[in-house]
N, C-alpha and C positions, 0 to 999 in steps of 0.2 A: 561407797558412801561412808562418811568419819561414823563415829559414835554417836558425835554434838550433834552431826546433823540429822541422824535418825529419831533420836530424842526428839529433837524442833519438829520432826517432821512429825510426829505422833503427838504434839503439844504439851510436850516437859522443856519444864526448865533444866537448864546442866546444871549439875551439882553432883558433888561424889558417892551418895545415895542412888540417885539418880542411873551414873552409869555403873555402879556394882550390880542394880537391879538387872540393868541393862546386860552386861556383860553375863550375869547369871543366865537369863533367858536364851540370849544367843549358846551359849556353850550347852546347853539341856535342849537345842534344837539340830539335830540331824540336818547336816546339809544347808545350815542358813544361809551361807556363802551363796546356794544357788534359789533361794525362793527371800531373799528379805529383801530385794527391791520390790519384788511382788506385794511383797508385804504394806509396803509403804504404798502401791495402787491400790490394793483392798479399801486402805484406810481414807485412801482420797474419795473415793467410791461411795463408801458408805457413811461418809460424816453429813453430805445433803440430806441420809434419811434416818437423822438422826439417833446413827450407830458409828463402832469404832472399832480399829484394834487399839487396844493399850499394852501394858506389862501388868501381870498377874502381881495383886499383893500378897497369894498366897500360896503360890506356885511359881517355881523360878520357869515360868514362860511367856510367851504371848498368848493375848488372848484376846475373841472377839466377842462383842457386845453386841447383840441386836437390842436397840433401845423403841422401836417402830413399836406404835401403839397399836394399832388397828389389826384385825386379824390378817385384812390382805397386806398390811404394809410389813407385818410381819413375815407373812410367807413369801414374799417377795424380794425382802433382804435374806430369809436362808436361802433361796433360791442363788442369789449372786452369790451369797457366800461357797456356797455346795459347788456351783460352777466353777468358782477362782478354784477350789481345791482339787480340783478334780484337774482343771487344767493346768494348773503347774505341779502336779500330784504331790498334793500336799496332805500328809494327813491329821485328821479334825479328830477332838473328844468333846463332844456335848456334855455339858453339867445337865443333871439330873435336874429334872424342874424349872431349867431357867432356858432363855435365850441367849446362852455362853456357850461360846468353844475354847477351847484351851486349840492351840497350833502344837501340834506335837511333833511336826518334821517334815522332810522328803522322803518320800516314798519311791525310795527304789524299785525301779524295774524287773 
């Protein structure tokens, strides 16, 4: 998958911002090469329930957003989320107080 179309697919526009952020994120992820089509199903996944993966404004990585209001709709997208990671062993860092994870890599066997 190109750049442009990973951006499209997480709903950025292309612009040179755009894929430096991009380019930063992938290169500070371990193994993208083998879990960022995954990436791109997460985010298919979880936009119905009103969450996402994006690119960190503050972190050169990816990250996901549970936006789920409700306490079960909430545990319910960590639930998918925890599963995707687990199955393409992916490893997660939860932000302190919030429904974010930062995508920190593959996890080697």
């Amino acid at each position: 998958m190109t750049r442009e179309a990973l951006l499209t697919q997480l709903g950025y526009s292309i612009n040179d911002g755009a894929l430096a952020q991009l380019d930063s994120a992938i290169s500070n992820t371990p193994g993208f090469d083998h879990i960022g089509k995954h990436i791109i199903t997460l985010h298919d996944r979880l936009v119905p329930r009103s969450s996402f993966v994006a690119l960190s404004s503050s972190k050169p990585l990816f990250k996901i957003k549970n936006m789920a209001t409700s306490k079960e709709d909430i545990d319910e997208v960590n639930e998918i989320i925890q599963k995707w990671a687990d199955k393409f062993k992916v490893v997660l860092e939860k932000v302190p107080g919030k429904e974010t994870f930062y995508i920190k890599g593959f996890k080697k066997a």
